[in-house]
C-alpha positions as CSV (number, residue, x, y, z in Angstrom):
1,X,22.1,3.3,17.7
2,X,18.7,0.6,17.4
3,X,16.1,1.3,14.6
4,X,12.9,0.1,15.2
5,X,10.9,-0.4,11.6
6,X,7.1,-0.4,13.0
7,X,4.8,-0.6,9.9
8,X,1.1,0.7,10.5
9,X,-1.6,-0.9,12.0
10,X,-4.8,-2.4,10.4
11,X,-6.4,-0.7,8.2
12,X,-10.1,-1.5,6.2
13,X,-8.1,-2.6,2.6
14,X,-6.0,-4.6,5.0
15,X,-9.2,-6.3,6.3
16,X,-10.9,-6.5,3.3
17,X,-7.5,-7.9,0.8
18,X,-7.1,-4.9,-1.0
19,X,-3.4,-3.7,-2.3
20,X,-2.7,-0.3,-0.9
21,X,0.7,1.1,-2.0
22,X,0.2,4.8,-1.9
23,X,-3.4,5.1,-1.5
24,X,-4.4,7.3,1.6
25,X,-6.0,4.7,4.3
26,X,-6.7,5.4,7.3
27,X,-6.5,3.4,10.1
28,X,-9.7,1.3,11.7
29,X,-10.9,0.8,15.2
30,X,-8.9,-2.6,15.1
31,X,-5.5,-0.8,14.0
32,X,-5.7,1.7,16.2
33,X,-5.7,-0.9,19.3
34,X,-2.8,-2.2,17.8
35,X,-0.8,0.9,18.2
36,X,-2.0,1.3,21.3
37,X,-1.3,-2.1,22.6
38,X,2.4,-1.2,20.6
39,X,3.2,1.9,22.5
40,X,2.4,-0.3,26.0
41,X,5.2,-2.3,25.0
42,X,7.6,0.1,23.3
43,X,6.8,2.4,26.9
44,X,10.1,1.1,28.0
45,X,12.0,2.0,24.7
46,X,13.5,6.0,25.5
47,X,13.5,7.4,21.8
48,X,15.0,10.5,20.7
49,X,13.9,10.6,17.2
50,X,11.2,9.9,15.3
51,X,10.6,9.5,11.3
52,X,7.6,8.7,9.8
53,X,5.9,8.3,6.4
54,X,3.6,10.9,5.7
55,X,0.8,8.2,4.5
56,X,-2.3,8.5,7.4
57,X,-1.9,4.8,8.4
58,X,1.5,5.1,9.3
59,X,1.5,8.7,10.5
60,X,-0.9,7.8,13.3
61,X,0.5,4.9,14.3
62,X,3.9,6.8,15.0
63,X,1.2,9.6,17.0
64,X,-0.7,6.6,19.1
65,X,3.2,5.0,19.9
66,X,4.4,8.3,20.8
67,X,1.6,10.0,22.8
68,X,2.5,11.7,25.9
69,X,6.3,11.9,24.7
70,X,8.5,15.1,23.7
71,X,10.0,13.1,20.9
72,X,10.8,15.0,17.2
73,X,8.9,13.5,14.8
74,X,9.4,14.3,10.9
75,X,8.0,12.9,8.0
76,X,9.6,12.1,5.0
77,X,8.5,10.7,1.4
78,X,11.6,8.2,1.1
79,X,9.2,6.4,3.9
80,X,6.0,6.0,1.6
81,X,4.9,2.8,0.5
82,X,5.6,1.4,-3.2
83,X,3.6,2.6,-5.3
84,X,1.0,0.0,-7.6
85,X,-0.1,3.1,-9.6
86,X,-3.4,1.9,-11.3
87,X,-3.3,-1.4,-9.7
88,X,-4.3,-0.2,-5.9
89,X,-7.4,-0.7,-4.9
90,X,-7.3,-4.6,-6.3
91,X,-8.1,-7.5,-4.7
92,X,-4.8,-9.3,-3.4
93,X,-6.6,-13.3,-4.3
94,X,-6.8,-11.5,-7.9
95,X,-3.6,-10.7,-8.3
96,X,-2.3,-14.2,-6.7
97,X,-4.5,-16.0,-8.9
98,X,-4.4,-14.2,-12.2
99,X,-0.6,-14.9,-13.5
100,X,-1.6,-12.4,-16.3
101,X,-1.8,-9.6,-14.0
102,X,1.4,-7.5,-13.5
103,X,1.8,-7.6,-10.0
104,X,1.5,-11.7,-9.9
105,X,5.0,-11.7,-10.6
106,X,5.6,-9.0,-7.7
107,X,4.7,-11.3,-5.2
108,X,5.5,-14.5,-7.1
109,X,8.6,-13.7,-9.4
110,X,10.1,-10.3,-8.2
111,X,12.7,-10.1,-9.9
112,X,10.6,-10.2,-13.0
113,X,8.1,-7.5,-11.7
114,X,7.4,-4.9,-14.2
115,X,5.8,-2.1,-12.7
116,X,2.1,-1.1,-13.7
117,X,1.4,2.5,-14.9
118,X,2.1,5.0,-12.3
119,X,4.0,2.4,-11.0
120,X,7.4,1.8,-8.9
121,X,9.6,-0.7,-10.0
122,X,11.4,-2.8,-6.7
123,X,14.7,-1.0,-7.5
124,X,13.0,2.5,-7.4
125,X,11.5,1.6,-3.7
126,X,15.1,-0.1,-3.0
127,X,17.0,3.2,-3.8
128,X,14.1,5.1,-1.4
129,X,15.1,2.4,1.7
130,X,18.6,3.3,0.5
131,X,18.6,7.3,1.0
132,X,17.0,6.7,4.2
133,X,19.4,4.4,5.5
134,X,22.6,6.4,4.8
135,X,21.9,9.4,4.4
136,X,18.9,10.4,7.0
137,X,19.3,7.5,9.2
138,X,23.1,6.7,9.7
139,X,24.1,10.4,10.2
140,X,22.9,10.2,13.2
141,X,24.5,7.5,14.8
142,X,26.6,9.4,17.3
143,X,23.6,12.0,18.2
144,X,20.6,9.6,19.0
145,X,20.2,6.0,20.5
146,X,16.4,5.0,20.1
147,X,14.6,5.6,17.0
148,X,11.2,4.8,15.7
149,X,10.1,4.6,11.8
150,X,6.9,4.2,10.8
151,X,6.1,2.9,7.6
152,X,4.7,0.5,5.3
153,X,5.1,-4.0,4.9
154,X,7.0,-3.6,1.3
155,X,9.2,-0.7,2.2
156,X,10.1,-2.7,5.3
157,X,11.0,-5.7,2.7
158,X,13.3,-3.2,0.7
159,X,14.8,-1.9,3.5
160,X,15.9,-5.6,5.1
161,X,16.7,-6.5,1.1
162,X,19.0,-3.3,1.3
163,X,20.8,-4.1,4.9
164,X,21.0,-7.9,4.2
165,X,22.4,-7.4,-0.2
166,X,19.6,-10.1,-1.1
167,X,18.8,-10.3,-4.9
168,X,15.2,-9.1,-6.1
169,X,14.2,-12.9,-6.5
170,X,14.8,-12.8,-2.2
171,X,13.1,-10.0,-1.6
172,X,9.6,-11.7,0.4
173,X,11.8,-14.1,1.6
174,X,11.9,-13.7,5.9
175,X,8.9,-13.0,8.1
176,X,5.7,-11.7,7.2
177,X,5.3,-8.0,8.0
178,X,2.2,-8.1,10.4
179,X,0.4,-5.1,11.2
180,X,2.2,-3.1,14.0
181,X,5.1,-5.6,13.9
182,X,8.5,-4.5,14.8
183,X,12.3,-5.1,13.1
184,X,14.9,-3.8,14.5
185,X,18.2,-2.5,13.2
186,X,21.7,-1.8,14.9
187,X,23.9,0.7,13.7
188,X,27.2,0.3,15.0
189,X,30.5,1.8,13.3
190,X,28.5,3.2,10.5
191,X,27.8,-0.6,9.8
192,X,24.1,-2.2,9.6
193,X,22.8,-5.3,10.9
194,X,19.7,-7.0,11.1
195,X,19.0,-7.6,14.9
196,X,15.0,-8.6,14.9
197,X,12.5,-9.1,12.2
198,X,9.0,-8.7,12.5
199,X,8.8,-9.2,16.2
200,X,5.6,-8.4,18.2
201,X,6.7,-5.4,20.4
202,X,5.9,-7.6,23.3
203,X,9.2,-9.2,22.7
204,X,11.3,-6.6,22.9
């Protein structure tokens, strides 16, 4: 059974530098070309399952990829992005410039993060990449073959620190999670492995 991570496309805070986490965003004209161009490439891919995060940006992008398909789709919370509490909405070249701020050391020191108010710590989205993983996704390696996630760039970054065992202080190590990029997992024997990180779906 293959997994393929897509996070959402583009989306006006994405544009403009602004942290989401949990805040509601909708996609814009330019991220909802990427899907399109996505599902062009992912055509080829049959899925049988679908799972999505039930944040707008994400949800649509799993609608534009599956269009025209009879393909289950069902949305879970374990798939929302980590939440920044009072801290979404910032600027990003803020928080990467202001080593006072609390979520400088999430980008720059993870394993030092601690979380704002309203906040998730990296362990808390970590043990949300977890429950997907064994006990939504891996149940069903002997009833499906394809399926497609939607989702979110730092949920995508737990997920990979999950399958690979990579310490907090790892965890934006690897490729950067563009919009609409693609990873892919293989689930074979009830194990989990890593097969393509943050691939274009053209080169699948």
């Amino acid at each position: 059974m293959k997994l393929y991570f897509v996070r959402h496309g583009e989306t006006d805070w994405n544009r403009r530098g602004k942290i989401q986490g949990q805040a509601d965003i909708p996609l814009n004209s330019r991220g909802r070309m990427e899907a399109e161009r996505t599902a062009e490439y992912l055509k080829k891919i049959p899925f049988d399952a679908a799972f999505t995060s039930p944040l707008i940006r994400a949800r649509d992008t799993g609608k534009i990829i599956l269009k025209n398909r009879e393909c289950p789709v069902r949305e879970t919370e374990l798939l929302k992005e980590i939440s920044y509490g009072v801290k979404e909405g910032q600027w990003l070249w803020m928080i990467h410039h202001w080593p006072v701020c609390r979520l400088h050391a999430y980008f720059h020191h993870p394993e030092r993060f601690v979380p704002p108010r309203k906040g998730e710590s990296i362990a808390e989205l970590k043990s949300r990449c977890r429950k997907f993983l064994y006990d939504v996704a891996l149940p069903l390696e002997h009833e499906k073959k394809h399926i497609l996630v939607t989702t979110h760039g730092a949920w995508i970054r737990g997920m990979i620190s999950e399958v690979e065992q990579l310490p907090d202080e790892q965890f934006w190590e690897g490729k950067n999670q563009k919009n609409c990029s693609v990873t892919v997992i293989d689930c074979t024997l009830g194990k989990m492995r890593l097969e393509k990180e943050a691939i274009s779906a053209s080169e699948l």
